[in-house]
N, C-alpha and C positions, 0 to 999 in steps of 0.2 A: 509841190502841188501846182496844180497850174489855175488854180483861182487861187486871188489874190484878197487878203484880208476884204473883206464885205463892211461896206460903210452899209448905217442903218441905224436906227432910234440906240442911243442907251439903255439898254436891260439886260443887267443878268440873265444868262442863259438856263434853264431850266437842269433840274439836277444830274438827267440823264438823257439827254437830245438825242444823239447819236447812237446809245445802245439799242442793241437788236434781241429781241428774245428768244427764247433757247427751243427748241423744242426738239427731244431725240428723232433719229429716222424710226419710221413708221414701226419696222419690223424688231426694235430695241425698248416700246414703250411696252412691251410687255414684260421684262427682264425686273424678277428683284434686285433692288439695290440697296438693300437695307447695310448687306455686308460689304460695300464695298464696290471697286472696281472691278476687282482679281476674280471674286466668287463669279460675278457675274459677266465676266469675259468667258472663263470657263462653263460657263453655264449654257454659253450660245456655241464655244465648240464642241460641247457634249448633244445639242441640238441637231448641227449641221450648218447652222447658220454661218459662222466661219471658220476657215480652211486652218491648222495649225500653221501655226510661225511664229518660233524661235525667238525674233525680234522682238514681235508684238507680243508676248507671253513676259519676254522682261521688262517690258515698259510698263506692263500692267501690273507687272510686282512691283516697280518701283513706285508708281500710282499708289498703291494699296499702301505702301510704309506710310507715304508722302499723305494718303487716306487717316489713317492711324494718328498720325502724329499733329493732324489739324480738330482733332472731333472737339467739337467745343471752342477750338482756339480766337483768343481776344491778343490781340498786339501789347504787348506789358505795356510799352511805354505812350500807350494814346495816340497823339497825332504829331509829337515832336515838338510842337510849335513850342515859343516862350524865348524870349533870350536872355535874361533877366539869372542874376547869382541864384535866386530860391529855383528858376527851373529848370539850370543846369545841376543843379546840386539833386535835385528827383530824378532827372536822367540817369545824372551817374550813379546813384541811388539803386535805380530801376538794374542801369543795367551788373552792377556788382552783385546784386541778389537774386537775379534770375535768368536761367537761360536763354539766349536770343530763340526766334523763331525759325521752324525749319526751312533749310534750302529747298525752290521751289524745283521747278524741273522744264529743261527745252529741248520739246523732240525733235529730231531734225530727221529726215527721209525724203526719197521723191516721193514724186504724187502717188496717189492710190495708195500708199502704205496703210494705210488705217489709224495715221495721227489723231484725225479730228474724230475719229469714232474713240480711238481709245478716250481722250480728255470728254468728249461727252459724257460717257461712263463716269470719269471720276466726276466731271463736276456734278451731273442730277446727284450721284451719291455723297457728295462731301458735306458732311454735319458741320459746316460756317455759317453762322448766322447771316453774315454779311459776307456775301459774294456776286461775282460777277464776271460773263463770259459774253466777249465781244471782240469783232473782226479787231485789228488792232489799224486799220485804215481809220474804220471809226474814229477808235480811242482818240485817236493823234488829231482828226479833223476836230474831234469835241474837245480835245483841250487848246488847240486854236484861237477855237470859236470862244472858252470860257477866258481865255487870255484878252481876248480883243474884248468881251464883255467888261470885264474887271477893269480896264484901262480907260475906257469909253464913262462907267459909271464914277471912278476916280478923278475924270475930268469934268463930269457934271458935279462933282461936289467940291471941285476946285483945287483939287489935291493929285500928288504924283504918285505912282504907282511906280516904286524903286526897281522889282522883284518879283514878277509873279508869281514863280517856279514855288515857293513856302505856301502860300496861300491857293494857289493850285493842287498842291500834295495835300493839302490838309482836308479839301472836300475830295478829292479822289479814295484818301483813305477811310474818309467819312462813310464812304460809299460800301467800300469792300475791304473786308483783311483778305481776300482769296480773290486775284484777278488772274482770268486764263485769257488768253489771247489766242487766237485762230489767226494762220497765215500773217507768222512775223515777219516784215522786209522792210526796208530803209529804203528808199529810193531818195527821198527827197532831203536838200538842205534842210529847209524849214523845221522839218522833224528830227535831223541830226543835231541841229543847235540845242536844242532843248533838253533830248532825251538822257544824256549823263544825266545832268542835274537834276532833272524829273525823276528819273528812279532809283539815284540814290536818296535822294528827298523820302519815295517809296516804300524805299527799302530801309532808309530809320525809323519811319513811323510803321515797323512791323508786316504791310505787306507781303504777302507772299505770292508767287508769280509760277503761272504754270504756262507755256508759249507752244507751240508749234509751228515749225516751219522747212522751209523748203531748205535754207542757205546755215550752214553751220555759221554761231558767231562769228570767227575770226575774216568769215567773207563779207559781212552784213558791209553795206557800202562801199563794197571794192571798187576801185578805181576811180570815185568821183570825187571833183573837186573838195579839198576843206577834211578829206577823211582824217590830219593827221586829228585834228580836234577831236573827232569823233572816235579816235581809237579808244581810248580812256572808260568812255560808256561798254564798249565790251569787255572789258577787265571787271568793270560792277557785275555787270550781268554776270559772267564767268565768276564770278566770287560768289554769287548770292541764288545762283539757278547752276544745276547738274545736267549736262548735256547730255543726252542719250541717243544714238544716231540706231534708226530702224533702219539704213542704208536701203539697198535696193532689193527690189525680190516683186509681186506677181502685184496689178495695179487693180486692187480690190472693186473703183471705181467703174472702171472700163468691163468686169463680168458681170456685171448686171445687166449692162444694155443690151434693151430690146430694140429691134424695127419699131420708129414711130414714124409720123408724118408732120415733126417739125422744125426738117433740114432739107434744105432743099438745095440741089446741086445740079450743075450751072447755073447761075445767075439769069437765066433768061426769062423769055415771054411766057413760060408755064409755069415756070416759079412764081412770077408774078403774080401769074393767074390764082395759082395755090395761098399764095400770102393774100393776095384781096379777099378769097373766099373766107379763110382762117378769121381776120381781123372782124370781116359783116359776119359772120357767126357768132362769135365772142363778143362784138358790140349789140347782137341782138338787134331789138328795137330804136336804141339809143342812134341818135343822129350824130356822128362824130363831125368833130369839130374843134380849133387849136385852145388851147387850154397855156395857162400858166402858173409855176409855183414857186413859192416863195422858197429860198432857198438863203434863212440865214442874212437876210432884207436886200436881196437881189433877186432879179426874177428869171426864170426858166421857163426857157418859151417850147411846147410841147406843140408841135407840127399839128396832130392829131389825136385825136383820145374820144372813149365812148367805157362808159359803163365797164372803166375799172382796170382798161385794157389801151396801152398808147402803142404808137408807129412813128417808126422814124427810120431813116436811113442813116448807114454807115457813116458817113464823111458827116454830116448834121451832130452825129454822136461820139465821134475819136477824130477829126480832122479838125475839131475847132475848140480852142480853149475851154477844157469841160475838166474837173477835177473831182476826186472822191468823194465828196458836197453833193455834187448835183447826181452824181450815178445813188448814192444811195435814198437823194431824196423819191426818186424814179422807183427805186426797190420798194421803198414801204409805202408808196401810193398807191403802185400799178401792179394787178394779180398777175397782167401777159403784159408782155410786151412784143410787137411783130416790128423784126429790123430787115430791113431792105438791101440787098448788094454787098454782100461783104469781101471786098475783094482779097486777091494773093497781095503779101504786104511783102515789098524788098528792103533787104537791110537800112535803106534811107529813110523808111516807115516805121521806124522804131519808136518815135513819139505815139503812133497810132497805135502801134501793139501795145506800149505800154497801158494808154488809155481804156484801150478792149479789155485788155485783161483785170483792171481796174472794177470797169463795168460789169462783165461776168463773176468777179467775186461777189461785188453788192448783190448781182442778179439770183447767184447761187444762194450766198448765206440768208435771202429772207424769201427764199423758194417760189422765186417767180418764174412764171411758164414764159420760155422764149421760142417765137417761131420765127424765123430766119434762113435767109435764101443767102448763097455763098458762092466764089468762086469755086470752092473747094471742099471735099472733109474738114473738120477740124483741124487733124494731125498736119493739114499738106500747106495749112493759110499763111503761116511765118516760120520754115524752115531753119532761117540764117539771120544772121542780125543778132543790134544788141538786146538781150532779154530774151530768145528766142528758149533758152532753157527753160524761164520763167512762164515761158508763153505755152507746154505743155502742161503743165498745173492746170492752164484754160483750157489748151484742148479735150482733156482727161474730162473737166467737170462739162464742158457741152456733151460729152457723149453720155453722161451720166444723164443732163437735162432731157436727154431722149427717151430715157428710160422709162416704161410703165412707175415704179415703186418713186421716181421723180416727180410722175406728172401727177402721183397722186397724195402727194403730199398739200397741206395746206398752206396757205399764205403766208407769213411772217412779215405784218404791215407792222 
């Protein structure tokens, strides 16, 4: 990440800071889901609504079993914790007399396949009392943050905190036997240190994990420093999640776009003009003016904002230390956001792309309207470089944010 633990008062972080709430695309909240995934995947290509394929047809059966075999499900063995002869002796107890929990499931595909439609499906249908579906940017930011809490409160009561990782697992599982994740990727040390032990932590106290992404396990963190340490957490995961690859085939995303008017190309003096108008519309009456927000007891200093809707330019928002903290505090504050000059990024802009692309998840997953002027289309702004594969996942979802069935979606603050 490129923010840096946040000094600020001692307090426990609240149970779910960082989660985002779910809401299906417009055209799927009509869809029963009483049976299932499967009925109701089939239900929309009996509609028209989507096109057959093959891939996305087994994943949705796999869905359905992985449906089945949660209805009702409780983690036999609680939350793990105990170290003590009587609560090893219940574990082993537990786990001699009953079967573990089922393996969860990680799609992997390019963009547009319809991962995150399929898991949508499962999760509104999955009978778990306790469940929960969130970017996994999030996740990792809010366990972070509940680590740096814990430590912080430890030290106001004058005592060490050994271990966070057990007492982390045990409210995460508190939370959820069913966590699905949207867009798994590793990018960062700080998240690879952790994540072995987090989810096998996870994955004893019954967890079960449903993920989505772009990079098959055995790539997650290629190439970067520290990865031999990190190999070991894909061997959990590959143990405890069934890989399913919807490989490549038509980018669901990209046919829906319609002609809108909230991309504006070249970067010039009419763009500008298009973006000033957009912004005094959207601010309406409201007088804009710089605002700031707390970000986790750090402050974020917002250029500009009016009634609901901020502005900032490119270099202000991916050329300066800014990390998944502050794009998502941006997401669940602001319904638009208007960004200014986005220019062509050359392979030596690779932090910047990372950043954008960053930014555009947060933007996407809590359905904020973005109006933005560019060097370029989407598809043409980071060719080459590193992450530049990564970087059409973003270009796919800006064209999608073009879209009428986009813009008409509501907020997810």
């Amino acid at each position: 990440m490129d923010a840096s633990p946040p000094p600020g008062p001692a307090r426990p972080l609240p149970a779910r800071q960082a989660a985002s709430p779910v809401a299906l695309p417009t055209p799927l909240e009509r869809i029963d889901l009483n049976g299932g995934p499967l009925p109701a995947y089939r239900a929309e290509i009996a509609s028209g609504a989507l096109a057959t394929d093959p891939a996305q047809a087994a994943a949705a059966e796999r869905l359905q079993s992985l449906w089945a075999a949660l209805r009702a499900y409780e983690p036999r063995t609680g939350n793990g914790s105990g170290r003590g002869l009587l609560a090893r002796l219940r574990r082993r107890l537990a786990d001699e007399s009953a079967p573990g929990g089922p393996n969860g499931l990680y799609l992997v595909g390019e963009v547009g396949r319809g991962k995150s439609m399929l898991m949508d499906l499962f999760f509104a249908s999955a009978q778990v009392a306790r469940k929960r579906r969130i970017h996994f940017h999030a996740f990792m930011q809010e366990s972070h943050g509940r680590i740096f809490a814990m430590r912080q409160e430890m030290a106001r009561l004058g005592r060490q905190l050994d271990d966070p990782i057990p007492p982390l697992a045990d409210v995460v599982a508190a939370e959820a036997a069913l966590l699905c994740f949207d867009e798994f990727q590793v990018n960062d040390i700080a998240d690879a240190l952790i994540l072995g032990r987090l989810f096998q932590a996870l994955f004893d106290r019954g967890v079960v994990v449903v993920a989505t992404s772009n990079t098959p396990p055995d790539a997650l963190f290629a190439g970067q420093p520290g990865r031999d340490a990190f190999l070991p957490f894909i061997e959990v995961l590959k143990a405890n999640l069934d890989v399913l690859d919807l490989g490549h085939g038509r980018d669901f995303r990209r046919a829906r776009v319609l002609a809108g008017g909230v991309w504006f190309a070249p970067a010039d003096a009419r763009a500008r003009a298009a973006l000033d108008r957009a912004f005094a519309d959207l601010a309406g009456s409201v007088a804009p003016q710089p605002m700031t927000l707390a970000v986790m007891g750090r402050a974020l200093a917002v250029p500009l904002a009016a009634a609901e809707v901020a502005r900032f330019d490119f270099r202000t928002l991916c050329a300066t230390a800014m990390g998944p903290g502050d794009y998502l505090a941006l997401a669940t504050h602001f319904q638009a956001l208007v960004l200014d000059a986005i220019p062509l990024l050359s392979p030596d802009s690779h932090d910047e792309a990372r950043r954008f692309i960053t930014l555009i998840d947060a933007l996407y997953d809590h359905r904020v309207k973005l109006i933005a002027s560019a060097a370029a289309q989407p598809d043409a702004l980071y060719p080459h470089g590193e992450g530049s594969v990564a970087f059409r996942r973003a270009a796919s979802r800006l064209e999608e944010m073009r879209s009428h069935e986009y813009l008409a979606l509501p907020h997810l603050s």
